[in-house]
One Martini backbone bead per residue (centre of mass of N, CA, C, O) as a GRO file, in nm:
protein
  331
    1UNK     BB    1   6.457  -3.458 -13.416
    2UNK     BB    2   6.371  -3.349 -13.055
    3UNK     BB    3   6.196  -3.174 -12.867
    4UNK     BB    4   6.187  -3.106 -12.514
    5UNK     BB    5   5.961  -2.987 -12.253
    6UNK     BB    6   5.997  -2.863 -11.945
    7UNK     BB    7   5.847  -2.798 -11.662
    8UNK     BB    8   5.763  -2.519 -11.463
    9UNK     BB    9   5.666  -2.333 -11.262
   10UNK     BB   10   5.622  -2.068 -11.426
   11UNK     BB   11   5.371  -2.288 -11.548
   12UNK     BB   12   5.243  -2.301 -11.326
   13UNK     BB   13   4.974  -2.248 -11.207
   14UNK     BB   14   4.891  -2.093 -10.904
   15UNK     BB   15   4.747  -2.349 -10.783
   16UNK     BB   16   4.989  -2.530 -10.799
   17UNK     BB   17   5.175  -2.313 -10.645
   18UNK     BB   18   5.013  -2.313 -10.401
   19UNK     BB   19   5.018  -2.633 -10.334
   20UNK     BB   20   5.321  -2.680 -10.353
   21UNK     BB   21   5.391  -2.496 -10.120
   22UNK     BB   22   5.203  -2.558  -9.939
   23UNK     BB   23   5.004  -2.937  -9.900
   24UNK     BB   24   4.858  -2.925  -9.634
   25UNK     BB   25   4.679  -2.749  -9.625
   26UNK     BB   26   4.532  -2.816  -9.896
   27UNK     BB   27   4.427  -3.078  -9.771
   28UNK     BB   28   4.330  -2.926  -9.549
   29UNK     BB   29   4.071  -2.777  -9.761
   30UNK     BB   30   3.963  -3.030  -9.937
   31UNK     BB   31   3.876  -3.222  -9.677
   32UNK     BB   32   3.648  -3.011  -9.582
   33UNK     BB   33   3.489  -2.907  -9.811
   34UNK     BB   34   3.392  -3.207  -9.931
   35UNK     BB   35   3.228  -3.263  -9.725
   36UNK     BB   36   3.069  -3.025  -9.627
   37UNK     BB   37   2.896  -2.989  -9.895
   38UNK     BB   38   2.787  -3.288  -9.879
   39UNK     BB   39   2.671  -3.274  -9.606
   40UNK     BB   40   2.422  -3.038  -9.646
   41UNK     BB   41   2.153  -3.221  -9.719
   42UNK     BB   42   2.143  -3.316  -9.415
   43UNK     BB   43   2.198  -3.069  -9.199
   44UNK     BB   44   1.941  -2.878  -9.373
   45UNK     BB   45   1.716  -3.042  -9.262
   46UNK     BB   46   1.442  -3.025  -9.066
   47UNK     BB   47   1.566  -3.236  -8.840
   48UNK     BB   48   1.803  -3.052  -8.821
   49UNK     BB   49   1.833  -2.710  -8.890
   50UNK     BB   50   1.584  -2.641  -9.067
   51UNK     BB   51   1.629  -2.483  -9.383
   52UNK     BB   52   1.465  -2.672  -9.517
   53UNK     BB   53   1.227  -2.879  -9.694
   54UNK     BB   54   1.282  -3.186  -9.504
   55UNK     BB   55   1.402  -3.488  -9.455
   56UNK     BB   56   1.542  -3.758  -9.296
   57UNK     BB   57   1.646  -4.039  -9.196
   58UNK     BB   58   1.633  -4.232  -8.901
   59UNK     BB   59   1.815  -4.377  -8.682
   60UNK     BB   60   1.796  -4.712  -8.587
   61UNK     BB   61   1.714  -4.877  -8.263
   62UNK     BB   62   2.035  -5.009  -8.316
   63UNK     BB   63   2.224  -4.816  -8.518
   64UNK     BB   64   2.161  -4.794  -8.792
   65UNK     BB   65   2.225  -4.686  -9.067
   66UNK     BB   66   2.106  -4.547  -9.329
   67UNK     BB   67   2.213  -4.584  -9.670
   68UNK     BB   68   2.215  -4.278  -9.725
   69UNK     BB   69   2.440  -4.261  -9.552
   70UNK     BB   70   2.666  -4.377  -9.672
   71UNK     BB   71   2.647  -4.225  -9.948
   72UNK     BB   72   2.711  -3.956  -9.852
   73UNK     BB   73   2.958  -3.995  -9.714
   74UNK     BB   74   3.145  -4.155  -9.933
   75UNK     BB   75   3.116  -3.858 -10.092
   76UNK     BB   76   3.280  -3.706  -9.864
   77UNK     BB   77   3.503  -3.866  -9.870
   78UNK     BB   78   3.614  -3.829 -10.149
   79UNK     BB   79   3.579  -3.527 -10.203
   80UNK     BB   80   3.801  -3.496  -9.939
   81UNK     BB   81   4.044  -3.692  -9.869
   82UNK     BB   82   4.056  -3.834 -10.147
   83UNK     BB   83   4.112  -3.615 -10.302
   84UNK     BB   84   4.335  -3.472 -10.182
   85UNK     BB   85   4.552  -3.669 -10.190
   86UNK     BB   86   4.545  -3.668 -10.531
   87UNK     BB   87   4.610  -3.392 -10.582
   88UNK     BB   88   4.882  -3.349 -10.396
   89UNK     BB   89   5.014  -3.583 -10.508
   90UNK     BB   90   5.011  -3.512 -10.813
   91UNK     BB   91   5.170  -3.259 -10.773
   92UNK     BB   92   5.426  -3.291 -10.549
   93UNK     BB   93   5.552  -3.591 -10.725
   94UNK     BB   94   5.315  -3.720 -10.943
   95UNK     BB   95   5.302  -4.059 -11.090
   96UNK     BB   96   5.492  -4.178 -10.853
   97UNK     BB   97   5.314  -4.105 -10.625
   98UNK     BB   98   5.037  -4.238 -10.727
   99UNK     BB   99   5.150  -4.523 -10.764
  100UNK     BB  100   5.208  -4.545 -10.442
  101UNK     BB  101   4.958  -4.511 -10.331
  102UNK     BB  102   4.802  -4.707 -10.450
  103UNK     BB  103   4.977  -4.975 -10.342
  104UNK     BB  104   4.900  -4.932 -10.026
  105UNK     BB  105   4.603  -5.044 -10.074
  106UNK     BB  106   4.757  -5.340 -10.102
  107UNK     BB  107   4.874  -5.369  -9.869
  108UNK     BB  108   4.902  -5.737  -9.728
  109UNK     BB  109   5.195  -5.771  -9.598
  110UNK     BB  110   5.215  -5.781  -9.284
  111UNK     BB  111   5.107  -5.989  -9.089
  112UNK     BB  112   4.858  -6.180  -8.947
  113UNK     BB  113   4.887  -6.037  -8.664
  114UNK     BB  114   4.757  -5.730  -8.770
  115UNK     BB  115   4.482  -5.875  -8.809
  116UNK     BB  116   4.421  -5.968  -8.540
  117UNK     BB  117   4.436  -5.730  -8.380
  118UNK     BB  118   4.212  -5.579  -8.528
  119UNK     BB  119   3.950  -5.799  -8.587
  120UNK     BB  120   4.002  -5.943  -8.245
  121UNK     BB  121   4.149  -5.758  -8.046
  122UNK     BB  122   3.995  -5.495  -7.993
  123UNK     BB  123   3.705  -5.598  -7.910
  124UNK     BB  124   3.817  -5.772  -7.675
  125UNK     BB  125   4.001  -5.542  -7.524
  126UNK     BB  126   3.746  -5.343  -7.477
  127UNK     BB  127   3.544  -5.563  -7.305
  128UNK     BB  128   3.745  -5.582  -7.126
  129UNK     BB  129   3.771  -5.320  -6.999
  130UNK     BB  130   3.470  -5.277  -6.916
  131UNK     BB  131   3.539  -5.469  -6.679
  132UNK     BB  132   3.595  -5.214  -6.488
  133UNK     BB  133   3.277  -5.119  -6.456
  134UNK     BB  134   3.098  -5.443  -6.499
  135UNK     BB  135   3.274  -5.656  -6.508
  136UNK     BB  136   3.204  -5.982  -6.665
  137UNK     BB  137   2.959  -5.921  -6.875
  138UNK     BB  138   3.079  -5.848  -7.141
  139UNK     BB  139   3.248  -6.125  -7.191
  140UNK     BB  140   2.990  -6.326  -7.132
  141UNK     BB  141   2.828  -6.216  -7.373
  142UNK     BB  142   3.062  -6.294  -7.594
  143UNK     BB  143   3.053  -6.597  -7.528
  144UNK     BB  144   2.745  -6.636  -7.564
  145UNK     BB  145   2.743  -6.417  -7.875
  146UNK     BB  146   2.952  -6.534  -8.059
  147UNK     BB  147   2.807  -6.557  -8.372
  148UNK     BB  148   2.814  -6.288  -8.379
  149UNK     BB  149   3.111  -6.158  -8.511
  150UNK     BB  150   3.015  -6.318  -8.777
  151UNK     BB  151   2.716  -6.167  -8.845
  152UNK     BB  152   2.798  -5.836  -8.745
  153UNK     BB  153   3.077  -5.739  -8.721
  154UNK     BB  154   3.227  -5.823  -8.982
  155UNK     BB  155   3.027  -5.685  -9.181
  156UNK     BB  156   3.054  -5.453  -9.018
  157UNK     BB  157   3.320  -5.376  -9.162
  158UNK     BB  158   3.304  -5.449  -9.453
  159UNK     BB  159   3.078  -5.173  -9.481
  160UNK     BB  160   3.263  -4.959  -9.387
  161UNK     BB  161   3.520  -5.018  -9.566
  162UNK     BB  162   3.336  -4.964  -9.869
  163UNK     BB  163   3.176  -4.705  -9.766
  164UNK     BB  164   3.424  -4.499  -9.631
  165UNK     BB  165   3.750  -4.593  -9.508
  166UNK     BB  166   3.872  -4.605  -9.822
  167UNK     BB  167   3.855  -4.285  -9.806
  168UNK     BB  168   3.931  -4.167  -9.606
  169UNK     BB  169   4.227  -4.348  -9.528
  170UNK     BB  170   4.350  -4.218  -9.829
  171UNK     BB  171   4.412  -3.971  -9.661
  172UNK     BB  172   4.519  -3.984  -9.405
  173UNK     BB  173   4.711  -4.264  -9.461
  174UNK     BB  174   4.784  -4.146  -9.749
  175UNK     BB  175   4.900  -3.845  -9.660
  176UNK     BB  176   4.900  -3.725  -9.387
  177UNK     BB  177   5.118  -3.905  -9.190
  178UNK     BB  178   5.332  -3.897  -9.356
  179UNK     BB  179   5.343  -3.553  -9.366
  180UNK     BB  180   5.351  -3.531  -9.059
  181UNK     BB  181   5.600  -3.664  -8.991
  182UNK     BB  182   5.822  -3.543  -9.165
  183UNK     BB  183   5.769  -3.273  -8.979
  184UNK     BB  184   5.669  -3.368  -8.659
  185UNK     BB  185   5.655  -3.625  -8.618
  186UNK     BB  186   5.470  -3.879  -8.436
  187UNK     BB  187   5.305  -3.724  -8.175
  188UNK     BB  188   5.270  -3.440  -8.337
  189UNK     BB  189   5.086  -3.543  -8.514
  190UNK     BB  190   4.873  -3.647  -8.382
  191UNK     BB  191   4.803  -3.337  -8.241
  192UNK     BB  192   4.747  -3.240  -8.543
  193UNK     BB  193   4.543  -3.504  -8.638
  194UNK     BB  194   4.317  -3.533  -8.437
  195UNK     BB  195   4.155  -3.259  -8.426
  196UNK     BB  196   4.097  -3.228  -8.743
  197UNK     BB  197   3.931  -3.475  -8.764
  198UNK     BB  198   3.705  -3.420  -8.585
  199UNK     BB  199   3.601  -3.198  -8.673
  200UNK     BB  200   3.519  -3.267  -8.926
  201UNK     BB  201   3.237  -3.447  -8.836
  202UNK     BB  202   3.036  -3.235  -8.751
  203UNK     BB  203   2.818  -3.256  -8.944
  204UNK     BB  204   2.729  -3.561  -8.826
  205UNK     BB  205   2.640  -3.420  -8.532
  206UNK     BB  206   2.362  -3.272  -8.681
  207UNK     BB  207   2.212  -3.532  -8.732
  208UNK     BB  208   1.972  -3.741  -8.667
  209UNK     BB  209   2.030  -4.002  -8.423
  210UNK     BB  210   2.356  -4.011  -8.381
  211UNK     BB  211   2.315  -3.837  -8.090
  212UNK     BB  212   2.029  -3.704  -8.103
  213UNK     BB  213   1.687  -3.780  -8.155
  214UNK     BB  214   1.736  -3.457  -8.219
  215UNK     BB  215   1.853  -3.205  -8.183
  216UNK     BB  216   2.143  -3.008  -8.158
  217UNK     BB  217   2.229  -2.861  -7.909
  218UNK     BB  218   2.507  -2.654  -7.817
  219UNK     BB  219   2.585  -2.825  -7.544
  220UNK     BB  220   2.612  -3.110  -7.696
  221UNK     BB  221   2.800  -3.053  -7.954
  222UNK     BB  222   3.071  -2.941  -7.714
  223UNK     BB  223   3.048  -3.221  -7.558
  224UNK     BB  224   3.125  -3.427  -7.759
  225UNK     BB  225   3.341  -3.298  -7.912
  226UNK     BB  226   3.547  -3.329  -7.694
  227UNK     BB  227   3.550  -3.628  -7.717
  228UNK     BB  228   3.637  -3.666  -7.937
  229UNK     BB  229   3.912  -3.528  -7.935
  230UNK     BB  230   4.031  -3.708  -7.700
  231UNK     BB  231   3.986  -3.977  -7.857
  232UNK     BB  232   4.135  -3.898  -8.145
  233UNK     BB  233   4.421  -3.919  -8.062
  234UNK     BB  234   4.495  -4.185  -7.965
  235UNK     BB  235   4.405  -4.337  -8.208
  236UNK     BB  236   4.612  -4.187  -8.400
  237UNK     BB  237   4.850  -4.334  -8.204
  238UNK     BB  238   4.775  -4.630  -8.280
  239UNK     BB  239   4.756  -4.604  -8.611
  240UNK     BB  240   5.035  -4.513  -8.616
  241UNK     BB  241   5.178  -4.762  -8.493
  242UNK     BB  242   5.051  -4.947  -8.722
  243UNK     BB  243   5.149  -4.775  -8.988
  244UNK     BB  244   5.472  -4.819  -8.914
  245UNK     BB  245   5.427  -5.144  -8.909
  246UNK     BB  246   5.322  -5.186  -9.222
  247UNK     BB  247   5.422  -5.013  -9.415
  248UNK     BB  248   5.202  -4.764  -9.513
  249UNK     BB  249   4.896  -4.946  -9.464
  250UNK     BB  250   4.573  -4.839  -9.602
  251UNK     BB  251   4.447  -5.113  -9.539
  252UNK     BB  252   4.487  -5.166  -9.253
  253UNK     BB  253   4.370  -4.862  -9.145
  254UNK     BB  254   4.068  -4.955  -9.262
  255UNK     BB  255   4.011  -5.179  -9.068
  256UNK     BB  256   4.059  -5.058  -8.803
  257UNK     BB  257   3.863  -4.810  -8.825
  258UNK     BB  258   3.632  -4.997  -8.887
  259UNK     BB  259   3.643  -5.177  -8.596
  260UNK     BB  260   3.583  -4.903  -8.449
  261UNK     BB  261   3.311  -4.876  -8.546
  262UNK     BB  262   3.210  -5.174  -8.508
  263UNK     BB  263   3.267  -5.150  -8.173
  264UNK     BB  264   3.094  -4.910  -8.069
  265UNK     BB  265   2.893  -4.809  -7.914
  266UNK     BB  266   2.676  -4.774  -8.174
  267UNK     BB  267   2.699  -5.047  -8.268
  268UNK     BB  268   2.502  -5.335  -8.326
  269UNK     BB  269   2.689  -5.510  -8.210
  270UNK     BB  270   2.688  -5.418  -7.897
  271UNK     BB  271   2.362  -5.365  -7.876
  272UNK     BB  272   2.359  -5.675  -7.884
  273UNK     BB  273   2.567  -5.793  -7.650
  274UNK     BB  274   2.442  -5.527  -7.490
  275UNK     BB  275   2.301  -5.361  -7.268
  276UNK     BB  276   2.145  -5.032  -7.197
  277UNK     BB  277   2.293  -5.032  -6.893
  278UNK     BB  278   2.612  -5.108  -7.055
  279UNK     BB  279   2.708  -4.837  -7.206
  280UNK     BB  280   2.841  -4.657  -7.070
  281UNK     BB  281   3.091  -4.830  -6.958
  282UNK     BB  282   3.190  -4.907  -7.234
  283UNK     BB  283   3.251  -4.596  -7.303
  284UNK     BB  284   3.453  -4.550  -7.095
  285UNK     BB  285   3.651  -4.823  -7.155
  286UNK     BB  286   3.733  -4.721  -7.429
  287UNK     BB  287   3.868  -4.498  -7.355
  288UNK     BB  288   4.062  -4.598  -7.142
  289UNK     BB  289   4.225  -4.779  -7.383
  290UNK     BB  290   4.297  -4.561  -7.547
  291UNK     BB  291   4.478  -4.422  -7.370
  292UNK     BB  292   4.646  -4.656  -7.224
  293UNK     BB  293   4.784  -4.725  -7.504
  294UNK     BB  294   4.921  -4.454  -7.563
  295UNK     BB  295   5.084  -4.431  -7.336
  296UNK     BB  296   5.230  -4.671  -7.365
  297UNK     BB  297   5.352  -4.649  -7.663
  298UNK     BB  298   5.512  -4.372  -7.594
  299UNK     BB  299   5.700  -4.530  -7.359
  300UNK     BB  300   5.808  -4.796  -7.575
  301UNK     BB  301   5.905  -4.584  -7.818
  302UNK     BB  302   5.961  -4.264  -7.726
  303UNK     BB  303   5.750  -4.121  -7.933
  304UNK     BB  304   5.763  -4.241  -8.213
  305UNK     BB  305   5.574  -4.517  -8.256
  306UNK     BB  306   5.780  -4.663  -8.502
  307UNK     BB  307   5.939  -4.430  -8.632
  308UNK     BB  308   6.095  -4.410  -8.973
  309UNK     BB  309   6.238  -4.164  -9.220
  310UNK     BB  310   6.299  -4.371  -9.438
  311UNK     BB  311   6.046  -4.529  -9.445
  312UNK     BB  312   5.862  -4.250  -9.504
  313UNK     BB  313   6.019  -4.159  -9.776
  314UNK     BB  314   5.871  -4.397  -9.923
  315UNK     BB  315   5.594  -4.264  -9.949
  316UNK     BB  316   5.738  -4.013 -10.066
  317UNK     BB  317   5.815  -3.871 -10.323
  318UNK     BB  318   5.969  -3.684 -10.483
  319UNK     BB  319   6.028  -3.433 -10.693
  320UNK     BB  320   6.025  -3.394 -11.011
  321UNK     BB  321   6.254  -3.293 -11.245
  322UNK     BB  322   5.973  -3.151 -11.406
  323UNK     BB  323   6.030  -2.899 -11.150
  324UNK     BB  324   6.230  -2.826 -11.293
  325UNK     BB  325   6.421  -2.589 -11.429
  326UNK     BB  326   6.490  -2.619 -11.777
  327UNK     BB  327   6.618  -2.676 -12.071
  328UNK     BB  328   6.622  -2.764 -12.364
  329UNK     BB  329   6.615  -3.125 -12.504
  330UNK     BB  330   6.813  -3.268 -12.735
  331UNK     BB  331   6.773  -3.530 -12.970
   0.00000   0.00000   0.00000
C-alpha cells in the first residue's frame, strides 16, 4: 500500500503561481531581462556608453560580427528567449509540454518546398525586388557571384543559426506564437510580437559598428529603432505563416531567420555581391518585399495566415492533472 500526494496551486511557490497566472508577461519578462543584462558587458564598454572602462571590438568593414560577438549574443539569448520558453512551458504544462517543445526542434518533414523557399527562395526574391530601385543589377551580380550563394550565404546561415537563432526562435516560435495566436489570433499576433521582438534588440543597436560606426546619438537609435518596428512585423507575419504550415517547426523558423539575417544589408553575403552604392537601393527593396508579402498573405489567408486552432493546441499540452487540487490517493 502506497500514498500518492498530488500537488497543488496551495502547494505551489508564488513565483510558480504568479507565472502560472501570467504564462504570456512571464515569459517577455523573462526574455527581456535575461537578453538585456547579458548584453550589458557590450552596452556599458567605453566605445559604447562609455560606462565602463574598456572597449569592444569594432565590426569589421565587411560587416561581419567578432566572434565574441556571437557568444555574448547566443549567451542572452539563452538567458533571455530560450530560458523563458522553458521555464513558462514547465511550469504551465509539466514535462509533457517541455517534450513538445522539444520535439519540434526536430520536425523537419515539412516538405522539401518550404527548406527551398526559405534557403533559396528567400534571397533571391530579396534581390529580385531590389531591381525595382536598381535595375537588373542586382540579379546581374548573383548570377555572375553565383559561388558566394555556396561559400558565403549558406555557411552564414548555418553560422548564425547554431549560434544565435536556436536560441532566439525557441522562445518566439517555441512558445511566444503559439501562446499568442491561441490568446490573439494569428495576426495580431504578429502585431504584438513584431514590436516586443524589434524592442528586445536595444541593446544590440548600443554597441559600436553594428549600426554606427561610433557611438549611437539618441536621434540615430530613434530612427533605426522604428524602421526595425516597421520592418518586425510584417517578418512576423511571414514566419507565422510558414510557422503554421509546417506544423510549429523550430527548427523551419530557424533556417528563415537565419536566412534573413545571412542576407540583409549588412551582411558579408550582399556586401559582397553588392557595391556600396547599391546597398540603400537593397535596403529599401527589402522592406518593399517584406510589406508587399505580408500584404498579399494577409489577403489571400483572410487574415488568418493559415492558423488552425486545433492544430496550434496541439503544440501546447493542456495543464497536467497534477495542478489540479485533488485528495491523497491509495493504492
Amino acid at each position: 500500500m502506497s500514498t500518492i500526494t498530488t500537488p497543488s496551486p496551495e502547494t505551489a511557490s508564488p513565483l510558480k503561481r504568479l507565472i502560472s497566472g501570467h504564462p504570456l508577461l512571464a515569459f517577455f519578462v523573462i526574455a527581456f531581462a535575461g537578453y538585456w543584462i547579458v548584453m550589458l558587458p557590450l552596452v556599458l564598454a567605453q566605445n559604447a556608453l562609455g560606462l565602463l572602462p574598456y572597449t569592444v571590438p569594432p565590426v569589421g568593414p565587411s560587416g561581419q560580427l567578432p566572434l565574441s560577438y556571437y557568444f555574448v549574443g547566443a549567451l542572452g539569448a539563452i538567458a533571455g528567449p530560450t530560458l523563458a520558453s522553458f521555464v513558462v512551458t514547465a511550469i504551465t504544462t509539466g514535462t509533457k509540454g517541455v517534450r513538445q517543445l522539444l520535439r519540434r526542434y526536430m520536425l523537419w518533414r515539412v516538405g522539401v518546398h518550404w527548406y527551398l523557399l526559405v534557403l533559396v527562395g528567400l534571397p533571391l526574391i530579396q534581390l529580385a525586388v531590389a531591381s525595382v530601385f536598381l535595375g537588373i543589377a542586382p540579379l546581374t551580380a548573383f548570377v555572375q557571384q553565383w559561388p558566394l550563394f555556396f561559400t558565403t550565404f549558406l555557411p552564414n546561415v548555418l553560422l548564425i543559426g547554431v549560434t544565435t537563432q536556436i536560441w532566439e526562435e525557441g522562445g518566439w516560435s517555441g512558445y511566444a506564437v503559439p501562446a499568442l495566436q491561441q490568446r490573439f489570433g494569428a495576426w495580431r499576433a504578429c502585431l504584438v510580437l513584431g514590436p516586443l521582438w524589434a524592442v528586445w534588440h536595444l541593446p544590440f543597436f548600443l554597441v559600436p559598428g553594428v549600426i554606427s560606426a561610433t557611438k549611437v546619438d539618441a536621434i540615430t537609435l530613434i530612427v533605426q529603432m522604428a524602421f526595425l518596428i516597421i520592418g518586425a512585423i510584417p517578418i512576423r507575419m511571414i514566419m507565422t505563416w510558414i510557422f503554421n504550415n509546417t506544423k510549429g517547426s523550430i527548427l523551419i523558423a530557424i533556417l528563415f531567420h537565419s536566412a534573413m539575417d545571412a542576407s540583409n544589408v549588412a551582411s558579408p553575403y550582399i556586401r559582397h555581391v553588392l557595391s556600396a552604392s547599391q546597398l540603400n537601393g537593397y535596403g529599401l527593396g527589402n522592406l518593399l518585399f517584406l510589406l508587399v508579402a505580408a500584404i498579399v498573405l494577409l489577403i489571400f489567408t483572410k487574415g488568418r495566415l493559415s492558423y488552425k486552432q486545433d492544430r496550434n493546441a496541439q503544440l501546447r499540452e493542456e495543464p497536467q492533472p497534477a495542478e489540479i487540487p485533488q485528495a491523497n490517493i491509495e493504492r
